[in-house]
C-alpha positions as CSV (number, residue, x, y, z in Angstrom):
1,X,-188.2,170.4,-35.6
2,X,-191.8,171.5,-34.8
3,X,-193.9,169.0,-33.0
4,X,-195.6,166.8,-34.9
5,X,-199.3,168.2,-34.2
6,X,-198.3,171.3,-35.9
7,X,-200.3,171.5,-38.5
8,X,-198.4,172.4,-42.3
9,X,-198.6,175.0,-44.4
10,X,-201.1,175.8,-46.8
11,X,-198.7,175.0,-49.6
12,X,-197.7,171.8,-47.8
13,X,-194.6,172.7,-46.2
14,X,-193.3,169.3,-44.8
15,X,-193.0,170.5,-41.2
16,X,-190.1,171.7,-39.8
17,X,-187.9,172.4,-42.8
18,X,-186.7,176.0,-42.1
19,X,-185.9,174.4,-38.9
20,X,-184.1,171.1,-40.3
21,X,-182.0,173.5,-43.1
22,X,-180.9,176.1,-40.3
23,X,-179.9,173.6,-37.6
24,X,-179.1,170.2,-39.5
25,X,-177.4,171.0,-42.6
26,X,-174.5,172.7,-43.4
27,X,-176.2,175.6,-45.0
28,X,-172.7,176.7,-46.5
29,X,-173.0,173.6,-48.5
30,X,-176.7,173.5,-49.5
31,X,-179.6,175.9,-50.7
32,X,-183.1,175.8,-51.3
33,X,-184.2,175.4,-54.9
34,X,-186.3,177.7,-56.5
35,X,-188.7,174.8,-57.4
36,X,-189.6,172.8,-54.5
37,X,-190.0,174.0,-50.8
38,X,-188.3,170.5,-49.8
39,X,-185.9,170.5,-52.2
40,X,-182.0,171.6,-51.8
41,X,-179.4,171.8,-54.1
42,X,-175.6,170.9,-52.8
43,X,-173.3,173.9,-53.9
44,X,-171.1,173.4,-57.0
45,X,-172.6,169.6,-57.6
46,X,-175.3,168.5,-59.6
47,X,-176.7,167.0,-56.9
48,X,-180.2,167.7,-54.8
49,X,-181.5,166.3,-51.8
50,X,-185.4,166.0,-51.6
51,X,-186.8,165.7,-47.8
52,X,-189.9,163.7,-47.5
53,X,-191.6,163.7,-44.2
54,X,-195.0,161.6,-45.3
55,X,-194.9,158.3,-44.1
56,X,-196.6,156.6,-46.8
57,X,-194.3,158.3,-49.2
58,X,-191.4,157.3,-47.0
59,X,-192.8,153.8,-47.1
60,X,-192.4,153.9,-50.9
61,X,-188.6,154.9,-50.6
62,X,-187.8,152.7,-48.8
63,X,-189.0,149.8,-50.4
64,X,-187.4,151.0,-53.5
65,X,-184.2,151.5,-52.0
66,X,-183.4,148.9,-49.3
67,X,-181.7,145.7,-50.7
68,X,-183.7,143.5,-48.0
69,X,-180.9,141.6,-47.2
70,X,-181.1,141.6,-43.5
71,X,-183.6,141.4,-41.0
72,X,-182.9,145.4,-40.5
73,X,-183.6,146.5,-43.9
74,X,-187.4,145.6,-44.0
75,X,-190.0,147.9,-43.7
76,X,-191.9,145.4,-41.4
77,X,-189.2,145.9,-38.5
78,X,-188.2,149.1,-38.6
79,X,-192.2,150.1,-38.8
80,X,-192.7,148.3,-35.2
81,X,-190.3,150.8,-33.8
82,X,-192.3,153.7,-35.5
83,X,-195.5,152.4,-34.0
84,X,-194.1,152.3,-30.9
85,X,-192.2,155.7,-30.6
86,X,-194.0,157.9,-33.6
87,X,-191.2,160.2,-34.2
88,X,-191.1,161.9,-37.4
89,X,-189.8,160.6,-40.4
90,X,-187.0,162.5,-42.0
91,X,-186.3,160.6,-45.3
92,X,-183.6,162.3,-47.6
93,X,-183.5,161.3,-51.3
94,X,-180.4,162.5,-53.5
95,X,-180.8,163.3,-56.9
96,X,-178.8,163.5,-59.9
97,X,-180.4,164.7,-63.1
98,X,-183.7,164.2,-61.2
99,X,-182.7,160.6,-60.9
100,X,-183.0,159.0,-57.5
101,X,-179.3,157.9,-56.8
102,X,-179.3,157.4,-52.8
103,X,-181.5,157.2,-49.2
104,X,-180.9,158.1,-45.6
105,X,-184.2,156.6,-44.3
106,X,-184.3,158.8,-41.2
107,X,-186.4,160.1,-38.3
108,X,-186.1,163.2,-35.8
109,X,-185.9,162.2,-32.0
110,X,-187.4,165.5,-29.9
111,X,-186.0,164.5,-26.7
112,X,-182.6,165.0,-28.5
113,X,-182.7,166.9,-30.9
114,X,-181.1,164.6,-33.2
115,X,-181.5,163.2,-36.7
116,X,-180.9,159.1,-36.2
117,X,-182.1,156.2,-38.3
118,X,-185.8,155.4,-38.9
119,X,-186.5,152.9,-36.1
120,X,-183.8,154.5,-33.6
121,X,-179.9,153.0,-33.0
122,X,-181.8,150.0,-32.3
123,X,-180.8,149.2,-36.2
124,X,-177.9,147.4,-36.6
125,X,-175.8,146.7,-39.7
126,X,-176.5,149.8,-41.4
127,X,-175.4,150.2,-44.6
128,X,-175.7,153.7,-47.4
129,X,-178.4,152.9,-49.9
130,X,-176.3,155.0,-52.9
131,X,-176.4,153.5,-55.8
132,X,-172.5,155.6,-56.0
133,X,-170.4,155.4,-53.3
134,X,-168.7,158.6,-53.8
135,X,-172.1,159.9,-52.2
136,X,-171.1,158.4,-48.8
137,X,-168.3,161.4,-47.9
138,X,-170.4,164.0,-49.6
139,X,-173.9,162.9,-48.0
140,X,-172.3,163.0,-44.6
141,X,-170.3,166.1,-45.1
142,X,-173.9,168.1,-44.9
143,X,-174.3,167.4,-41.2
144,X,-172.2,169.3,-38.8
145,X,-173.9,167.9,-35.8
146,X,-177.5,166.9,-34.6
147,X,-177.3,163.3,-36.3
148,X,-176.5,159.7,-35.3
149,X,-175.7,156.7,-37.7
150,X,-174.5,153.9,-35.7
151,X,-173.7,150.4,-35.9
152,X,-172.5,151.1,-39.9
153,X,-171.6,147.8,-41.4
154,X,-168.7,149.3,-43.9
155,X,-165.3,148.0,-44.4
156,X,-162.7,149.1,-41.6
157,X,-160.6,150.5,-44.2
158,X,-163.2,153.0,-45.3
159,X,-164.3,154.1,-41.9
160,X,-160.8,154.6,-41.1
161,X,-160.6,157.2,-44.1
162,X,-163.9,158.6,-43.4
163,X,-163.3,158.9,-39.6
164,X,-165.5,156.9,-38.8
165,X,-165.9,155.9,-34.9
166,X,-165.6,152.6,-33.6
167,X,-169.3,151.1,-32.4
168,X,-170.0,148.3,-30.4
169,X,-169.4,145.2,-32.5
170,X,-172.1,142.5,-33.1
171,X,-171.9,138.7,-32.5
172,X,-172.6,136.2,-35.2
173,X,-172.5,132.0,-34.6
174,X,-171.9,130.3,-38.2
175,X,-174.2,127.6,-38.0
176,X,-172.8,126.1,-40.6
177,X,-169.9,124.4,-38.6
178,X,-172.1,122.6,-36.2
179,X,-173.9,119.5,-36.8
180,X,-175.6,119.5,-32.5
181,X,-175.7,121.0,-29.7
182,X,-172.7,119.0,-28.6
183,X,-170.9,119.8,-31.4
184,X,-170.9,122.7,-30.7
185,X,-170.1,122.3,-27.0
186,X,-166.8,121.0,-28.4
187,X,-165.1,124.6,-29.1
188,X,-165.0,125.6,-25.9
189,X,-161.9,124.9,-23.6
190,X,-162.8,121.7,-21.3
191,X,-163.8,123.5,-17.9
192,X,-165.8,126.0,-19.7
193,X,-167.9,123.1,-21.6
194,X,-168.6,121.4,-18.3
195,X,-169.8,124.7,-16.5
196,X,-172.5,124.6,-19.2
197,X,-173.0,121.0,-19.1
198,X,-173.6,122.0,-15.5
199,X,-176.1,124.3,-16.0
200,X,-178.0,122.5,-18.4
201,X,-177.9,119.5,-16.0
202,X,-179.4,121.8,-13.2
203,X,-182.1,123.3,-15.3
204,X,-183.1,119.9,-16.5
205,X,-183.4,118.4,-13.6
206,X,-186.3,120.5,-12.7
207,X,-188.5,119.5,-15.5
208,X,-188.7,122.6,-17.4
209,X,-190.9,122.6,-19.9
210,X,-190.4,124.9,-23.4
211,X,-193.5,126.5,-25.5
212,X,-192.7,127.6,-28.7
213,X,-194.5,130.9,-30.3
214,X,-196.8,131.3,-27.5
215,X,-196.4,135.2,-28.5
216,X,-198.3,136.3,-25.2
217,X,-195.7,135.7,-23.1
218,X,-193.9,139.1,-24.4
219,X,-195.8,140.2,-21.5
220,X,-193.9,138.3,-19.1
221,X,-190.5,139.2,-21.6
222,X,-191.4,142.1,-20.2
223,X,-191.7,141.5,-16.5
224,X,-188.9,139.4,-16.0
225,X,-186.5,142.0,-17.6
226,X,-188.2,145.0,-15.2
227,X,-187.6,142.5,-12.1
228,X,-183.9,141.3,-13.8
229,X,-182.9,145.1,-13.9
230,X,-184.3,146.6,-11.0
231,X,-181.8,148.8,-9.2
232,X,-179.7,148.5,-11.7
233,X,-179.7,150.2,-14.8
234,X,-182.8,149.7,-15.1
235,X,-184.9,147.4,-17.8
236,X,-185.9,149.3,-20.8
237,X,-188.6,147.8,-21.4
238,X,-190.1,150.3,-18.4
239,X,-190.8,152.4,-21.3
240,X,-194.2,152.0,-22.6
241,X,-193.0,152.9,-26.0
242,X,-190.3,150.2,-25.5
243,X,-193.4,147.9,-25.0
244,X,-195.2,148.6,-27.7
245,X,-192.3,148.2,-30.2
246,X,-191.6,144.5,-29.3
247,X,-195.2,144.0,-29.0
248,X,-195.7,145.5,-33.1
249,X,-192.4,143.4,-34.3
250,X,-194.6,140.3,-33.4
251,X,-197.6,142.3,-35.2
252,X,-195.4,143.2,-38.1
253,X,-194.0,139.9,-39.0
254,X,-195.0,139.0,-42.4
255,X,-191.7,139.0,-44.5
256,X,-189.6,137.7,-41.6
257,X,-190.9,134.9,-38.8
258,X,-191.5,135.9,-35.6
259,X,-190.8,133.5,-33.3
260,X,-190.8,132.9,-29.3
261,X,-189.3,130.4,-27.1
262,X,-190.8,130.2,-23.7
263,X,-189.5,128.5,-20.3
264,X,-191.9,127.3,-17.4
265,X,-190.9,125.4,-14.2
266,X,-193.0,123.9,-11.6
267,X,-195.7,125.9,-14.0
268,X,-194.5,129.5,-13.6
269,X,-192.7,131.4,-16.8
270,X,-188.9,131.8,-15.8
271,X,-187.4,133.0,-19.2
272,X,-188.6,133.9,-22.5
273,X,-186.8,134.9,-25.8
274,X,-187.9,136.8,-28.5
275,X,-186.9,135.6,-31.8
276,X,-186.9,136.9,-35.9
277,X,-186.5,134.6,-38.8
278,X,-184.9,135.8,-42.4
279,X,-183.2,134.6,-45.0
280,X,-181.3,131.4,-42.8
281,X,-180.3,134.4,-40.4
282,X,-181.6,133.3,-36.3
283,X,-181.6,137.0,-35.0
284,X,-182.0,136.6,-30.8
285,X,-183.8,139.7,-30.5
286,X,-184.4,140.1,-26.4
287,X,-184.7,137.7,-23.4
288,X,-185.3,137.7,-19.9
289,X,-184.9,135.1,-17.3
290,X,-185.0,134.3,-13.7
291,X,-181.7,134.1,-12.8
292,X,-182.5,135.1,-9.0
293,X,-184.3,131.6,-8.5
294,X,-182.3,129.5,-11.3
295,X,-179.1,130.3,-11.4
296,X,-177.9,129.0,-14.6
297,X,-180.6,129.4,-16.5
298,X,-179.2,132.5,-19.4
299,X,-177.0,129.2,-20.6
300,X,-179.2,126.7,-20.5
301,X,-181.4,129.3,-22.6
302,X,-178.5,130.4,-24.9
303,X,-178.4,126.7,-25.6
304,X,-182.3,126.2,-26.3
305,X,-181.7,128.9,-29.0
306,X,-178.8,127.8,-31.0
307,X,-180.3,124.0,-30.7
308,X,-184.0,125.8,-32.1
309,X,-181.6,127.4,-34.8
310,X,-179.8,124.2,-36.0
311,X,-183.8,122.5,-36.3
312,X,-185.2,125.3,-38.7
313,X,-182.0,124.8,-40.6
314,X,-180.3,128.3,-39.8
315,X,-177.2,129.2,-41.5
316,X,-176.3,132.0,-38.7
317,X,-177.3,133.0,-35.4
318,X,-177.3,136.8,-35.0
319,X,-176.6,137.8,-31.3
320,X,-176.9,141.7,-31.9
321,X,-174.6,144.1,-30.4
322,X,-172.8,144.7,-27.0
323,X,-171.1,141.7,-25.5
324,X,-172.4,142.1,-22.1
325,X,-169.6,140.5,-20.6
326,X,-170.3,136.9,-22.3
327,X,-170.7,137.1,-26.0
328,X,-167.1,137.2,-27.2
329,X,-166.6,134.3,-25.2
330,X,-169.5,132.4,-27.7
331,X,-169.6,133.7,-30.7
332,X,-167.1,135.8,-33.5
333,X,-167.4,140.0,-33.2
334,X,-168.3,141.5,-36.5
335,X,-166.7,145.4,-36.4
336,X,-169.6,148.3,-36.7
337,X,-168.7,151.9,-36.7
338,X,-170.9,155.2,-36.6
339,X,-170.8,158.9,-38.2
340,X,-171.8,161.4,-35.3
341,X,-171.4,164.5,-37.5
342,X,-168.7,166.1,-39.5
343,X,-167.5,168.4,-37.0
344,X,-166.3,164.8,-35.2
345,X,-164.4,164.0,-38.3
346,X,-161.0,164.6,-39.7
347,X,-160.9,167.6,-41.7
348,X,-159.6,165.9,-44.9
349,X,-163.0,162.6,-44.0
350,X,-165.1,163.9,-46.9
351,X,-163.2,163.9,-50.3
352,X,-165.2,161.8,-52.4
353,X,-162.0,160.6,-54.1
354,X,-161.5,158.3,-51.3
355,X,-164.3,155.8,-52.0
356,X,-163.2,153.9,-54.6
C-alpha cells in the first residue's frame, strides 16, 4: 500500500491498487476488468469486487450496508477510531449483475501490512454484510494472507466448516433477570457475594462521590490507566492515537449516548468509566481506577455500572472481550471467531455449498 500522501493518478487510480491486487488477493482467483481501474472480476463467477478507497464514498457504503444493530455497526463509532488512527480505507463492494450484493468495510494498517476492519480489531461482533451467504467462503477465499477479521459473531457450526479460529469470547449481563443491585448480588455463591459486599462497604465508607457525563474526565481515564499499567504491559492509552479515538467516540455520539461515570474521594478522581448507549445495549467501553490507594474499588465500580444500567432501563450490559481473569466469573461468554487468511484454513474451508 503506498502511503497515504501519495498523490493518485491522473486517471484517479485509488492508491495503492497494483499493490493491494499483487500482495492481497489471490490473483489466481481474480483479474482486473477491462472497464474500471478498481474493478476485479472473480474467475469463472459472475461476480466483481469494486475497491473504493474515498472516505466519503466509503461512508455511503456503509450506511447502506450495515444493519445498525449494534453499537459496532454505526458509522459514528467506527469513524472515532479513523479520526484517531487515519489509516486508509479499503472498502470492497461485490457485485452481481452490477448489483451491490455484499461489504468488507476495511482499512490497511502500514505498520503491519495488513488488511483489518475499518476501526481496527477493536470491533467486536463482526458479522458479513452479504445479502447471500454463499459469498462468505468465496469472499474470504481471495485472501491468502495480509488480513485480519476478528471477533466474527457467526454460528460455531459455520466457523467450524469454514475453519474459522477461535477468538476471545465477549461477556454479556442480561439485564433482564435482575430487578437491583442486590438481586443481582444473589447469583453469586455466598462468600463471593460478601467479598463484594466488602468492597462496596470499604469504598462507601469514604464518602465517594459519582459525577455522571462529566466527559472531561477521559483525561484522567487516561491517566489512571498509564499509572494502573506502568511496568506492566503497559496502558494503551500511551498512544496518542489511542487518545484521540476515545476522545472522538465522545465527539461522535449522536446515534448512540455517550455516557461517563466518574469517582472522586476526598476530592481527587480515583476511577472513571467510559460508557455507550444503543438500542437497550449498556456497552462498558474502558475504565481505570486506583486500585493502588483503594483496593476494592474495580467492584465497587463494576457495581455502579450495572446499577446505572438497570436505571436507564437497559436490557444487556456488554462487557466486550477478554475476561481478564474476572469476567467469566460475572457475566455469560458469547463465542467470537476470526478468519486470518486462507492459507490458515482447511483446504476444503471455501466451498460455497457449505453455507446453507
Amino acid at each position: 500500500m503506498a502511503d497515504q500522501d501519495n498523490p493518485q493518478s491522473e486517471e484517479k487510480q485509488p492508491p495503492g491498487l497494483e499493490y493491494l491486487y499483487t500482495d492481497f488477493f489471490n490473483s489466481s482467483l481474480l483479474q482486473p476488468s477491462s472497464e474500471q481501474l478498481n474493478l476485479l472480476k472473480i474467475k469463472e463467477k459472475n461476480i466483481y469486487v469494486r475497491i473504493e478507497t474515498d472516505l466519503e464514498t466509503c461512508h455511503q457504503l456503509f450506511e447502506e450496508f450495515s444493519p445498525k444493530k449494534t453499537l459496532f455497526e454505526l458509522w459514528g463509532f467506527r469513524y472515532a477510531f479513523y479520526l484517531g488512527y487515519k489509516h486508509q480505507p479499503i472498502f470492497l463492494i461485490f457485485e452481481k449483475e452490477k448489483q451491490p450484493v455484499g461489504l468488507l468495510p476495511l482499512w490497511y494498517e502500514k505498520d503491519k501490512d495488513e488488511l483489518r476492519w475499518f476501526g481496527s480489531w477493536w470491533q467486536e461482533g463482526n458479522r458479513f454484510w452479504f445479502k447471500d451467504r454463499s459469498l462468505i467462503p468465496l469472499a474470504c477465499s481471495l485472501f491468502p494472507t495480509k488480513i485480519l477479521l476478528n471477533a466474527l459473531d457467526i454460528s460455531p457450526k459455520i466457523a467450524q466448516k469454514l475453519g474459522f479460529l477461535n477468538d476471545d469470547p465477549k461477556y454479556f449481563l442480561d439485564l433482564t433477570q435482575y430487578s437491583s443491585i442486590n438481586n443481582f448480588l444473589l447469583k453469586f455463591p455466598k462468600k463471593k457475594r460478601y467479598n463484594l459486599r466488602r468492597d462496596q462497604k470499604i469504598i462507601s465508607a469514604k464518602n465517594p462521590q459519582t459525577f455522571i457525563n462529566r466527559f472531561e474526565d477521559i483525561e484522567h481515564l487516561f491517566r489512571l490507566s498509564i499509572k494502573r499499567f506502568k511496568g506492566k504491559d503497559g496502558s494503551a492509552f500511551i498512544s496518542t492515537e489511542r487518545k484521540e479515538t476515545f476522545r472522538q467516540i465522545i465527539k461522535q455520539a449522536q446515534e448512540y449516548e455517550a455516557r461517563m461515570i466518574s469517582t472522586e474521594i476526598n476530592g481527587k478522581v480515583v476511577g472513571v468509566d467510559l460508557v455507550a448507549f444503543y438500542k437497550g445495549v449498556y456497552y462498558a467501553l474502558n475504565g481505570a481506577y486506583d486500585l493502588e490507594k483503594h483496593p476494592g474499588l474495580g467492584n465497587y465500580s463494576n457495581l455502579l455500572l450495572i446499577e446505572d444500567a438497570l436505571k436507564l432501563g437497559a436490557k444487556t450490559i456488554d462487557f466486550l472481550e477478554v475476561s481478564y481473569g474476572w469476567k467469566e466469573d460475572w457475566f455469560t461468554p458469547l463465542p467470537l471467531f476470526q478468519f486470518k487468511g486462507a492459507q490458515n484454513q482447511n483446504k476444503n474451508s471455501f466451498l460455497p455449498e457449505i453455507i446453507t
